[in-house]
GUGU-991016 format. One line per field, with one value per residue (C-alpha): residue number from 1; x, y, z. Coordinates in Angstrom, 1 decimal, padded with zeros to 4 digits, always signed. Layout:
<pts>
gufi = [NUM	...]
u = [X	...]
v = [Y	...]
w = [Z	...]
</pts>
This chain:
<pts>
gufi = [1	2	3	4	5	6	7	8	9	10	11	12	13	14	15	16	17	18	19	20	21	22	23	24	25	26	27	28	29	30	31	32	33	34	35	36	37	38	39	40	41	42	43	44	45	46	47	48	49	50	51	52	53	54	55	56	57	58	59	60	61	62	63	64	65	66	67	68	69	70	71	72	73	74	75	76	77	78	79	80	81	82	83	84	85	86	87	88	89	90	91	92	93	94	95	96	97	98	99	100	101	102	103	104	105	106	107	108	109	110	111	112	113	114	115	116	117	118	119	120	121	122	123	124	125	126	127	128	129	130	131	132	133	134	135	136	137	138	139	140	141	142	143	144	145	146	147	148	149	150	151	152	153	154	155	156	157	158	159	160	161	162	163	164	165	166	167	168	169	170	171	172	173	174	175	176	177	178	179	180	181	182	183	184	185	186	187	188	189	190	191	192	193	194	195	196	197	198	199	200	201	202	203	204	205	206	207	208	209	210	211	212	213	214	215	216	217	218	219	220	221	222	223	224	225	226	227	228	229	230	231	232	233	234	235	236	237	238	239	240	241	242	243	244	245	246	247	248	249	250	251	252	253	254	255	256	257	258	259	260	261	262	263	264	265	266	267	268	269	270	271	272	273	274	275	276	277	278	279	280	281	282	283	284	285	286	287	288	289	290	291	292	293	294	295	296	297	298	299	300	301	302	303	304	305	306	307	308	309	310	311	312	313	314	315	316	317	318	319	320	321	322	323	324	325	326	327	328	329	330	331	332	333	334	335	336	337	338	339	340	341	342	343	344	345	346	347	348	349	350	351	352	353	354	355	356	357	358	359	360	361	362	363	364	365	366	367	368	369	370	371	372	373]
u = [+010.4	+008.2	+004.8	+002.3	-000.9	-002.2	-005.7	-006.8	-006.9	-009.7	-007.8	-007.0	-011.0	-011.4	-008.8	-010.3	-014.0	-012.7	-010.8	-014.1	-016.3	-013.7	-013.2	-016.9	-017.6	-015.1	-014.2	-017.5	-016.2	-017.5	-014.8	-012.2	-013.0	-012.4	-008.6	-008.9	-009.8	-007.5	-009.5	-007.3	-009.3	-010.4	-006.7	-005.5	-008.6	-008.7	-005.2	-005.2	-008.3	-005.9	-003.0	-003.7	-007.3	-007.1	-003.3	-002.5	+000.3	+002.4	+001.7	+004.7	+006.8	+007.9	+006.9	+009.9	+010.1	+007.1	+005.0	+002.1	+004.3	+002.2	+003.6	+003.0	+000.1	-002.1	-000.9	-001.5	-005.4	-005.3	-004.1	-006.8	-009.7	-007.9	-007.4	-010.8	-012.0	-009.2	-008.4	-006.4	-003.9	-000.2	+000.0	+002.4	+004.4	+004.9	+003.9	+005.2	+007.9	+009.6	+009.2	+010.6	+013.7	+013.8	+013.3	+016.9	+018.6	+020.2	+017.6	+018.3	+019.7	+018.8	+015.7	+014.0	+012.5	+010.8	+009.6	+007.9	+006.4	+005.6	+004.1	+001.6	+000.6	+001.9	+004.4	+004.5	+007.9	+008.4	+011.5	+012.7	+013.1	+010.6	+007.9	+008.6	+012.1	+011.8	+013.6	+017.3	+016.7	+017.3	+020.4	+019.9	+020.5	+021.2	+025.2	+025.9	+029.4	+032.0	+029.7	+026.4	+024.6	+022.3	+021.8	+019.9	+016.4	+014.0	+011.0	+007.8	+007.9	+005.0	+004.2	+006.0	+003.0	+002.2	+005.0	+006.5	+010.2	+011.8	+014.3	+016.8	+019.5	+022.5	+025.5	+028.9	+031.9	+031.5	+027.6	+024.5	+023.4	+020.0	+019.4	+016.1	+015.2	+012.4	+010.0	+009.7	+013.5	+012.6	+011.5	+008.5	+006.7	+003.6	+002.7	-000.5	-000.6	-002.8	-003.8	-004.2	-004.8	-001.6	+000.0	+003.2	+006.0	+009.5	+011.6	+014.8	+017.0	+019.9	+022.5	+020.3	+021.1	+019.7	+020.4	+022.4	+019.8	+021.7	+025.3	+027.1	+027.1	+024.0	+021.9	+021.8	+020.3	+017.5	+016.4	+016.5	+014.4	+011.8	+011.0	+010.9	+008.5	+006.3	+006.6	+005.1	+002.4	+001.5	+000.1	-002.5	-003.9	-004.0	-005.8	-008.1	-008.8	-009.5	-012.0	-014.3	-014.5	-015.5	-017.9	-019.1	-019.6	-021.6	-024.0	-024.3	-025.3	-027.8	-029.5	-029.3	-032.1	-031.5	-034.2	-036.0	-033.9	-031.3	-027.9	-025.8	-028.0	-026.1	-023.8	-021.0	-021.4	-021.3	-018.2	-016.1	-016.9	-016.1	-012.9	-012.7	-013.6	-011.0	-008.3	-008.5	-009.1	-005.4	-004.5	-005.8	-004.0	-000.8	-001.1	-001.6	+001.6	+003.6	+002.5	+002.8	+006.2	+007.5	+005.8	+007.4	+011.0	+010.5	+013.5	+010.5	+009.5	+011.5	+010.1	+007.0	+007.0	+008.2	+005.0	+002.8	+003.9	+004.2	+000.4	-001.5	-000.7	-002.0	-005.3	-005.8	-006.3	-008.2	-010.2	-010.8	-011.2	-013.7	-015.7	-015.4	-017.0	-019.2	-021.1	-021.9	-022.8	-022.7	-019.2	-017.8	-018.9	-017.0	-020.1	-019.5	-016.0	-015.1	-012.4	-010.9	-010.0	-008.8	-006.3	-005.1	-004.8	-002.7	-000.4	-000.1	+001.1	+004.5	+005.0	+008.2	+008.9	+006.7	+005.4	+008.0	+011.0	+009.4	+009.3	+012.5	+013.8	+012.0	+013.6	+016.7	+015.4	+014.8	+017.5	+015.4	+017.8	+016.5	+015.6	+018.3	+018.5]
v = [-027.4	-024.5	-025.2	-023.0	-021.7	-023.1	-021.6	-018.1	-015.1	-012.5	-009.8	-012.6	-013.6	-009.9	-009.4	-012.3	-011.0	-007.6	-009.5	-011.9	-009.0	-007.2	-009.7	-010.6	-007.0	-006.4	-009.5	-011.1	-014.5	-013.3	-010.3	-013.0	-015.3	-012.2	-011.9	-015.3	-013.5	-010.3	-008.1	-007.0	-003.8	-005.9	-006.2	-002.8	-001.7	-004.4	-004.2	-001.1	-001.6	-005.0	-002.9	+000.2	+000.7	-002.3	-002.0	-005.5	-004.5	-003.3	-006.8	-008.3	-005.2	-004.2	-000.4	+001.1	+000.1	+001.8	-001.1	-002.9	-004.8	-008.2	-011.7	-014.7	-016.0	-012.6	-012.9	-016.2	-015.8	-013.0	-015.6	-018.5	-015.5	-014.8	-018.2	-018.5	-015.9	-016.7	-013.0	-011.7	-009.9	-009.6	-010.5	-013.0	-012.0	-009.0	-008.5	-011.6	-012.8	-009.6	-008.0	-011.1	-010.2	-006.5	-007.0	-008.9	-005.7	-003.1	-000.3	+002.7	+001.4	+002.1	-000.5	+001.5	+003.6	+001.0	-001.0	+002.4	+002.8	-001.1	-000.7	+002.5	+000.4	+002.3	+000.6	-003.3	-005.6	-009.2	-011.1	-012.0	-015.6	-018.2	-019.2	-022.8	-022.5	-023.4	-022.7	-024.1	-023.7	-020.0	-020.1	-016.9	-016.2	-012.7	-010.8	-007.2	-006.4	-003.6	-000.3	-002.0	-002.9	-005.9	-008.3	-011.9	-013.4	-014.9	-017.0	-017.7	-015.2	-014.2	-011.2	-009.1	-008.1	-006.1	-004.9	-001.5	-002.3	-005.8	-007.1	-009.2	-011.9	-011.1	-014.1	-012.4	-013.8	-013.6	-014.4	-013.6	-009.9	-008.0	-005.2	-003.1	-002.3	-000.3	-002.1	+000.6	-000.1	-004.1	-006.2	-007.9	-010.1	-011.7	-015.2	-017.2	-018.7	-021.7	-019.6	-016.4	-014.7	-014.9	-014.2	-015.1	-013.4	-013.7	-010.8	-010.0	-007.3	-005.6	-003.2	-001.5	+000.1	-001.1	-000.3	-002.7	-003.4	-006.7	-007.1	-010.8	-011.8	-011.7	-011.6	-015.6	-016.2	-013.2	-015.0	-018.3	-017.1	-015.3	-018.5	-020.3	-017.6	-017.9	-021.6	-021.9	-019.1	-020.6	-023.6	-021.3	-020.1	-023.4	-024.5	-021.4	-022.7	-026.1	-025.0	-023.3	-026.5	-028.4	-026.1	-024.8	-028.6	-029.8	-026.8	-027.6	-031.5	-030.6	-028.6	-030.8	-033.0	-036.3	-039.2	-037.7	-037.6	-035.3	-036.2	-035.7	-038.0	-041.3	-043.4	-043.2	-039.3	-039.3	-041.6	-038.9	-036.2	-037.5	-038.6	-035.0	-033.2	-034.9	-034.4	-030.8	-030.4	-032.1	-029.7	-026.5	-028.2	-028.0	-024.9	-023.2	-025.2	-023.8	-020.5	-020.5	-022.1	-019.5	-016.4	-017.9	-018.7	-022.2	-024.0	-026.5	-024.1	-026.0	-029.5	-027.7	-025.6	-029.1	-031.2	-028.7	-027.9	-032.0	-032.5	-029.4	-028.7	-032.3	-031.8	-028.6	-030.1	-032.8	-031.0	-029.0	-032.2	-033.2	-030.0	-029.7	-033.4	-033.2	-030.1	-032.4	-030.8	-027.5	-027.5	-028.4	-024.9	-021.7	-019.7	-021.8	-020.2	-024.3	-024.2	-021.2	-023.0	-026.3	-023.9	-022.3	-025.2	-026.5	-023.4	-023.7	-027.1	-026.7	-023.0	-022.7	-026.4	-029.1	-031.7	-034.7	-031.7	-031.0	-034.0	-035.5	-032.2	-033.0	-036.6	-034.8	-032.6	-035.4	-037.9	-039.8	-042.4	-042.5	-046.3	-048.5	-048.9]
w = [-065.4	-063.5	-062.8	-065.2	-065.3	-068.8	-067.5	-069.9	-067.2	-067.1	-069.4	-071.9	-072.3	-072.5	-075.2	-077.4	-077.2	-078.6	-081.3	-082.2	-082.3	-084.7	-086.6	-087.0	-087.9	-090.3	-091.8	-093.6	-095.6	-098.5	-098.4	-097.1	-100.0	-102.2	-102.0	-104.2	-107.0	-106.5	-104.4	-101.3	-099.7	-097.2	-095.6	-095.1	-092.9	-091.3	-090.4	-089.1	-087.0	-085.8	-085.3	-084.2	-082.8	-081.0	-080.6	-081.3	-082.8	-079.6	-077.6	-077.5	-077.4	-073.8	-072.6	-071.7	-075.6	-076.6	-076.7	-074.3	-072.4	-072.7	-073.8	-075.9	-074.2	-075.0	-078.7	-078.9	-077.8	-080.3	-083.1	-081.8	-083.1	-086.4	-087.1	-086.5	-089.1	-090.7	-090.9	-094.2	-091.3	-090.9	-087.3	-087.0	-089.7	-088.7	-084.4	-083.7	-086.0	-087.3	-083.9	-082.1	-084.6	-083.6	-079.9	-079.6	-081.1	-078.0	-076.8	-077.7	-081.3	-084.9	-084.3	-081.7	-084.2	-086.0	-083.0	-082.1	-085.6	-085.4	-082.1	-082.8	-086.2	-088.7	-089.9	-090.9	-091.3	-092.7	-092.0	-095.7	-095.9	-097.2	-094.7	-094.9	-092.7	-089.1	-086.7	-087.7	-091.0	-091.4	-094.3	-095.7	-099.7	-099.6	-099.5	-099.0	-100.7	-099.8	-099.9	-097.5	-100.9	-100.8	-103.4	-103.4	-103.7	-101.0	-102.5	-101.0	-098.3	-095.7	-094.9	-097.3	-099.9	-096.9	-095.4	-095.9	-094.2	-095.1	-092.6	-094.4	-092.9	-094.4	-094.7	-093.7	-093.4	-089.3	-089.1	-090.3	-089.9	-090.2	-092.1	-092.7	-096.2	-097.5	-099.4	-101.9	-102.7	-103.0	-106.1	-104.3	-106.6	-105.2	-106.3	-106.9	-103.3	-102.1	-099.0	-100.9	-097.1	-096.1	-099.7	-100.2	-102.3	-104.1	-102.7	-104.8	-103.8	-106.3	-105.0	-102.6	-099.6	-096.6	-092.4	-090.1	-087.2	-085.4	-086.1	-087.5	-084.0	-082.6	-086.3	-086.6	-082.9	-083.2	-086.8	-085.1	-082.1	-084.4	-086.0	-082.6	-081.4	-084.9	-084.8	-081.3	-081.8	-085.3	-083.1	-081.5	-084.7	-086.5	-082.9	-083.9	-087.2	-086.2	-083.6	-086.3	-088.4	-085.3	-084.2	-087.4	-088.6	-085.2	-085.7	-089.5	-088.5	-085.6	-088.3	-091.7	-091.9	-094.6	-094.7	-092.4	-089.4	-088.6	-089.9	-086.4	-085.0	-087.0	-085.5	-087.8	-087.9	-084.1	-084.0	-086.2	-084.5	-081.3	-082.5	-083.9	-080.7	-078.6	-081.3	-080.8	-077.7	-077.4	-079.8	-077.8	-074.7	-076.8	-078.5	-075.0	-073.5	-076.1	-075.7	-072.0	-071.8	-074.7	-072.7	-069.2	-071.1	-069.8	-070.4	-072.0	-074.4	-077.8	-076.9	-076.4	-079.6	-081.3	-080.0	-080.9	-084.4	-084.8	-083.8	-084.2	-087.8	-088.7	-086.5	-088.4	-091.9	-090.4	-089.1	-092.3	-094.2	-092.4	-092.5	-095.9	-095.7	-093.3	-094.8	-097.7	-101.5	-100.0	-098.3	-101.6	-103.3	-103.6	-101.4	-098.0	-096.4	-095.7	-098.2	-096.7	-093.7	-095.5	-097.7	-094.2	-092.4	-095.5	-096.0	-092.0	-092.4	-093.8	-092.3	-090.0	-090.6	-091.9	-088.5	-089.9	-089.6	-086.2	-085.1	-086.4	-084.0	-081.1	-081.2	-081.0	-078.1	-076.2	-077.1	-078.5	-081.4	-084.4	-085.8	-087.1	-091.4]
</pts>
């Protein structure tokens, strides 16, 4: 294993203080709490302002691909801050995960044109299979017969509400292949979701046409390194999510006064936040390691991506529980943005594999036997 700088650089502390003062701009809770009840115009201009003013969008795309050239750390730090706002975005869906997909296929192929339309923000894609599959566990439900016609449905999916291209693993009888297919030309059904900022959606496709992108041979690996890449980067938001509750609840306890002293100052409240504070802390710690080890292509980058999906996702909803908690009467109502972070951190929780399914893979990773019946 190579030795890595876990520390955040100058350009990365710059790129998150454009991000938080987006965010914080653009992206009031009150607006965030209103895709609950169906009202989505916060997403669209807020995505665009993600995508293409800041040009978020082109991180993880090289430039002799038409993109900024950066790597996983910068995008992680970028999805610490939406976590944080919990931003109604499509940035991992789309910039990380379906670009991770697109990135594998040759330059100067049929996908060259989307990365580029990807990259200047105006396009979005979503890789059409449910968010719960991790990596390894990308079986695909969709055929395309004689004449390059598509049929089969995905459930649950991420991303796609907002996409305008779909790229869809195809089973063949050589491998699994990717094609692109226009949304337009898709039955896309959005569904009730418990995180309704990051809505998900059943995708059905009948006959239609779509575009090879990665052939049978090389389709399966680029699906199973997109959810690698979005499993690893996932940790970093959920890391951002969990540092708002802690923060967010310390500031609300310094402040709340009950029997006349103020309620932070209490043993028991002291002792819970403590353990709090340290539990994330680890978390950021291995959040960042499984950035930096998948931006390096450290050869430690799974086990990484495996310890950090196993322990973050957990600290997340703790953390979230205990805000929710913590903030008494109030952080029970609809008003406080509390339960926006619980429902994130518990969408998060089973997204590109559940912890158990992490971490009965890491104990493979490592050789590690699993306990005798």
């Amino acid at each position: 294993m190579s030795d890595l700088n876990l520390l955040y650089t100058d350009v990365e502390d710059d790129l998150r203080s454009s991000v938080r003062d987006l965010v914080a701009a653009r992206s009031e809770p009150h607006a965030v709490a209103g895709t609950y009840d169906g009202d989505r115009s916060l997403v669209d201009p807020l995505w665009r302002a993600v995508a293409a003013d800041l040009g978020l969008a082109a991180l993880l795309i090289p430039e002799e691909r038409g993109g900024a050239g950066a790597s996983a750390r910068e995008a992680a730090v970028v999805l610490e801050e939406l976590g944080r706002a919990v931003a109604p975005v499509p940035f991992l869906t789309s910039s990380v995960v379906a670009t991770t997909v697109l990135l594998a296929a040759e330059a100067g192929g049929a996908a060259d044109e989307l990365l580029a339309g990807l990259a200047a923000g105006e396009r979005t894609a979503a890789l059409v299979l449910p968010l719960s599959a991790g990596p390894g566990e990308e079986r695909t439900a969709f055929t395309v017969d004689g004449e390059g016609r598509l049929s089969g449905t995905a459930r649950s999916v991420a991303g796609a509400v907002e996409a305008d291209v779909l790229l869809v693993p195809v089973g063949t009888g050589s491998g699994t292949a990717v094609y692109a297919v226009p949304a337009a030309d898709a039955q896309v059904d959005a569904v009730v979701s418990l995180d309704m900022t990051r809505q998900l959606a059943d995708v059905t496709l009948d006959g239609v046409a779509g575009q090879e992108l990665l052939g049978a041979s090389a389709g399966a690996d680029a699906v199973r390194r997109a959810l690698e890449v979005g499993a690893a980067l996932l940790a970093s938001e959920q890391y951002g999510v969990a540092q708002w509750c802690l923060t967010t609840t310390i500031t609300y306890l310094k402040d709340r006064r009950q029997f006349g002293r103020v309620v932070g100052g209490y043993q028991a409240i002291k002792h819970r936040l403590a353990d709090l504070y340290a539990a994330v802390e680890s978390a950021g710690a291995a959040a960042r390691y499984a950035a930096a080890t998948t931006a390096q292509g450290d050869p430690d980058s799974e086990v990484a991506t495996a310890v950090a999906q196993s322990f973050v996702s957990d600290v997340a909803v703790k953390a979230a529980e205990e805000a929710v908690q913590l903030h008494g009467g109030i952080g029970m109502t609809w008003e406080h943005p509390a339960h926006l972070y619980l429902k994130r951190a518990k969408a998060d929780q089973i997204a590109f594999g559940t912890p158990a399914a992490h971490r009965a893979r890491l104990a493979e990773l490592v050789d590690l036997p699993a306990p005798v019946a």
